[in-house]
N, C-alpha and C positions, 0 to 999 in steps of 0.2 A: 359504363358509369359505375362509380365503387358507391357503395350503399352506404347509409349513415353508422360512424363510429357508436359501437355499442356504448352509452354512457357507462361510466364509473367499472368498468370492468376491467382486469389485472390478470395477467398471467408471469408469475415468478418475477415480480417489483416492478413490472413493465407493462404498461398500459396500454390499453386495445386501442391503434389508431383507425382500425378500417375491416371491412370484410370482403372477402373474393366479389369480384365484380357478377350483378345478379341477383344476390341472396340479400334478404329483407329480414331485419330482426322481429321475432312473436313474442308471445305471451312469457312472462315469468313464474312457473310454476311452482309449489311448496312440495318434494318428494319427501320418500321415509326418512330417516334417520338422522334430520336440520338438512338434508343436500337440496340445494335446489335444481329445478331445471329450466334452463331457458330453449325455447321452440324458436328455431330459422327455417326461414322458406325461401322457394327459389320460384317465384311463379309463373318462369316459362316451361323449367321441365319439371314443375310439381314436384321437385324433390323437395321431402323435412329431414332436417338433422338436431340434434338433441345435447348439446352443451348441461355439463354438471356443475354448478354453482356454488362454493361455501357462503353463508349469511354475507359473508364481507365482503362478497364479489371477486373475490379469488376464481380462475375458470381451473378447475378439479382435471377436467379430463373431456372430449369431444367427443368421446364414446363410454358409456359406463363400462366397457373390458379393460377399458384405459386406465383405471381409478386404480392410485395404489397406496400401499401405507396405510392411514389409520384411520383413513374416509374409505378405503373398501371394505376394512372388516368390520366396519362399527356398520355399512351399511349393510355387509351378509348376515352378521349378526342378531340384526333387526329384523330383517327380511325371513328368516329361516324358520322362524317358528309358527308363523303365517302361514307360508308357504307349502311347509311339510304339511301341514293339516290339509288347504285345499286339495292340495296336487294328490295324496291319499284319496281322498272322497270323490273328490272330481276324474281326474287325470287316469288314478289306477283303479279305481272303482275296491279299493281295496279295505275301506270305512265306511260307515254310514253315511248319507248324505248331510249338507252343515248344515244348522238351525240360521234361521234366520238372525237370530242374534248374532252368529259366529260370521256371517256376510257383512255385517256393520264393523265390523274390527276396525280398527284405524290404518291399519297398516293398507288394506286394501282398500278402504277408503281413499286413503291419497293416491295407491296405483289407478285407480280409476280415474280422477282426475287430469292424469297424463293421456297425454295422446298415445294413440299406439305406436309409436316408434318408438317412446321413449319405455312405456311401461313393455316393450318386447326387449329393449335392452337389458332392464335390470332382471326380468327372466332370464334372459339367458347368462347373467353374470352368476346367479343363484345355481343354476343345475349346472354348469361349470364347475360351480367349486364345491356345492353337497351333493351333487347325486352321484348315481353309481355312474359309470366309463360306460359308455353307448358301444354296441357294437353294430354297426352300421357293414351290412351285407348286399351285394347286387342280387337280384333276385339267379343269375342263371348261375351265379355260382351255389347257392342254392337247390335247385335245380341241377346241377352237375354231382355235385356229393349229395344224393339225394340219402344216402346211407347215413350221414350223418346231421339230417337236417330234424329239427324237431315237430317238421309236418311231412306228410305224404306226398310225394311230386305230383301224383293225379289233383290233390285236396288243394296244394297250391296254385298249380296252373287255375284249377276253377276261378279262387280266392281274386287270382289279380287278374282275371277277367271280368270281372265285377265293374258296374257301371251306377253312379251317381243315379238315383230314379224316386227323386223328392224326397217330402219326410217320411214316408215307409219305404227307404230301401229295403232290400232282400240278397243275401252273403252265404256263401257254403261257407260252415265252421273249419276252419282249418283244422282242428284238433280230430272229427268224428264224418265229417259232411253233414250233417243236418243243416238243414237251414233255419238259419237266426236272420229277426228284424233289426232293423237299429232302431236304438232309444235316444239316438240326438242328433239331427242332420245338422252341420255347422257352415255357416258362410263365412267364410274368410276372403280377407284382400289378397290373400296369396291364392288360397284355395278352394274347394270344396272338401270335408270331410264329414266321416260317418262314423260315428261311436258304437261299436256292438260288445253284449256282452253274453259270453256264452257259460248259460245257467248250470249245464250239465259239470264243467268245466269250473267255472267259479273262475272267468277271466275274461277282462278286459281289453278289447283291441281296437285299433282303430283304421280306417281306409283314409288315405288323402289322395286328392286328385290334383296336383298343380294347375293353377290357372294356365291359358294361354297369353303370352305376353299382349298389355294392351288390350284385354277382357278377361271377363267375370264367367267366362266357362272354361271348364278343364280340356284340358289337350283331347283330342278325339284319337280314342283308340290308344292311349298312350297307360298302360298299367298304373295302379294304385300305391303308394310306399305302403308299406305295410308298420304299424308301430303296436310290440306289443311290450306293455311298461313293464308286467312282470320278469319278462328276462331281458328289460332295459336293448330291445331287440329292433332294430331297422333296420328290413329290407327294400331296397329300394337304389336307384343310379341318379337321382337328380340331383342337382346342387343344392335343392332345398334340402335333400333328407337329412342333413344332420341337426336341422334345424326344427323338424319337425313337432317336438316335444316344447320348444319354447313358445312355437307357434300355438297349440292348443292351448296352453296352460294360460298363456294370457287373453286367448278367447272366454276363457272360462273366466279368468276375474272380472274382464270386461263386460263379461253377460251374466250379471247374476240371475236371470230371471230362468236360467236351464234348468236352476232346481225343481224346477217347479214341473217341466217337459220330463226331465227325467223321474220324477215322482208315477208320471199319468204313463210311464212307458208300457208297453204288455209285449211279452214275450208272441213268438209267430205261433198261429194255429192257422190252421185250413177252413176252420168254419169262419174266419174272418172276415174271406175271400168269396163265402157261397159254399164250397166244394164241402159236398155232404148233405145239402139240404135237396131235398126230392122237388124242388118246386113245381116242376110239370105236374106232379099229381095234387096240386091244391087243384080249389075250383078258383075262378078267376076274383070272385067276391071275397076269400078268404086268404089274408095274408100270416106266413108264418114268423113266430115272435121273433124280435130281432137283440141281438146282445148289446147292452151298454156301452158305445164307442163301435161298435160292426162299423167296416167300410165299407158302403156300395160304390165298388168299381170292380174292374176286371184285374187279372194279374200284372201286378207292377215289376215284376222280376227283371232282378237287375242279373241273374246269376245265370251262365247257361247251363246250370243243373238242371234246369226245368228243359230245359230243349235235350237235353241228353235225353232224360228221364224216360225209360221202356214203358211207367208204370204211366207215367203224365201225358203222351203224346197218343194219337189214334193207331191202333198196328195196320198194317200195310195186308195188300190182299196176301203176301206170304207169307204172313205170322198167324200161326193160327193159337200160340200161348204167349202169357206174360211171366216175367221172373217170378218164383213158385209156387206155379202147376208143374203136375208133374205130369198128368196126361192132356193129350192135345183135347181142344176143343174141337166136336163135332161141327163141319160146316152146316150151317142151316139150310135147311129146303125152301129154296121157292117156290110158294103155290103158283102156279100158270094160269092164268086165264081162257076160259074155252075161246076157242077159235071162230071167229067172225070174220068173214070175207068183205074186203072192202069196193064198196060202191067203184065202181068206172064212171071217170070223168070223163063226159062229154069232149070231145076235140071241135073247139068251134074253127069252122073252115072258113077260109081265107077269102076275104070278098075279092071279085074281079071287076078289074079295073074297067069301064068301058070303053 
């Protein structure tokens, strides 16, 4: 059954008689720069598509990549100076974070209004045409020219072993191996990812985990793209990763309220966790002070640096040192107990039968 002709709409003097059989016409939205959008749905296979509008009902283009002439520079136009300020503060962690005033802008004011398919298109028509050229790497070649990589093969294998483990994940720094917490776990429809930023370094990166098709968790067992914005760098083999960079950036116009999560973020420490405090030696009536935001739980580690770790694990009865000492530790003595001979058990005998 073909769907109801979209009224009053025109493409190049010619009038819209009909739409593919299926697809239902939505909402007519108000986008930046006078373009409008109109939202189509298909609601047996849940697909949206996203039509661009002039005021006069002129259809611009099916896809905002589509848009050309003097409705896509007057919308880059519009869009770019917006954009470069969040995607700075946000995206690269490269600026302070935005005032609440600077969130009310008009410009993302109306991106917000659009659904997400639409406000992920005209992200990606924007870093298409101002940002730098992505260089988009598979992880084993990487790996392979590890000579010329700008992390460590040991620092990377850890890195994209790394596992989605709530809002305190936990990450070997690629740059050093320490471990860093992230300050923003993200849900996305595509994905799961994890914002960290590593203080020593003064950089920005981020983990994504592709959904599995047809749910809201990541592939099991299936590597992280790695995006790190300052050298406009993705590593990664999925069909998503090129995309990766549009995807967060309009999570973040969409969710303004991360400013606020990434304000309250704290960098990783060990007393977070417990580890350091003596607790067996309080008495059981006396508890010791706890820090402003402490978690009580056990270790959430997503990273198998802790399972590596000589320093972290129990030593085995053959290790008698930890990474350095330099002389072995004395085995301890065990005291014995004097010797007590044990009682004999009666054997009770076997009744006969009469």
């Amino acid at each position: 059954m073909t769907a109801a002709r979209p009224a009053e709409l025109h493409s190049r003097g010619q009038s819209l008689t009909r739409l593919y059989p299926g697809w239902e016409r939505g909402e007519r939205l108000s986008g930046p720069a006078g373009v409008d959008a109109l939202i189509l749905h298909h609601p047996k296979t849940r697909q949206e598509a996203c039509w661009w509008l002039s005021p006069d009902n002129e259809l611009l283009a099916c896809h905002a990549l589509a848009l050309r002439g003097t409705w896509r520079d007057t919308l880059i136009k519009t869009l770019d100076p917006t954009l470069q300020t969040i995607s700075a503060s946000l995206l690269d962690g490269t600026a302070p974070l935005p005032t609440e005033e600077a969130l009310q802008n008009e410009t993302l004011a109306l991106l917000r209004t659009l659904p997400a398919t639409g406000r992920l298109q005209l992200v990606t028509l924007w870093f298409q045409t101002m940002r730098a050229a992505l260089h988009v790497i598979p992880p084993a070649t990487l790996l392979e020219h590890d000579e010329e990589s700008p992390f460590s093969k040991d620092l990377l294998q850890k890195l994209l072993r790394t596992r989605p483990a709530g809002p305190h994940s936990l990450a070997c720094s690629p740059f050093h191996g320490g471990i860093i917490r992230t300050n923003l776990t993200m849900i996305l429809e595509q994905a799961v990812a994890c914002r960290f930023t590593d203080d020593k370094e003064g950089l920005t990166f981020y983990l994504f985990w592709p959904n599995q098709d047809a749910d809201e968790s990541p592939v099991k067992d299936a590597p992280p793209i790695l995006y790190l914005p300052h050298a406009s760098l993705l590593v990664g083999d999925s069909t998503l990763t090129p995309l990766v960079p549009a995807f967060l950036l309009s999570w973040f116009i969409g969710t303004p309220q991360c400013v606020e999560d990434l304000k309250q973020a704290r960098p990783f420490t060990l007393e977070d966790y417990g580890v350091g405090h003596a607790s067996a030696l309080w008495d059981n009536s006396v508890s010791s002070p706890k820090k402003a935001g402490q978690i009580a739980s056990s270790f959430p580690f997503s990273s198998l640096l802790w399972e590596q770790s000589a320093l972290l694990r129990p030593l085995s009865p053959l290790e008698d040192t930890v990474p350095g000492d330099v002389t072995p530790t004395p085995a301890r003595k065990q005291t014995k107990k004097p010797y007590q001979p044990r009682k004999k058990k009666r054997k009770k005998g076997r009744k006969r039968r009469s």
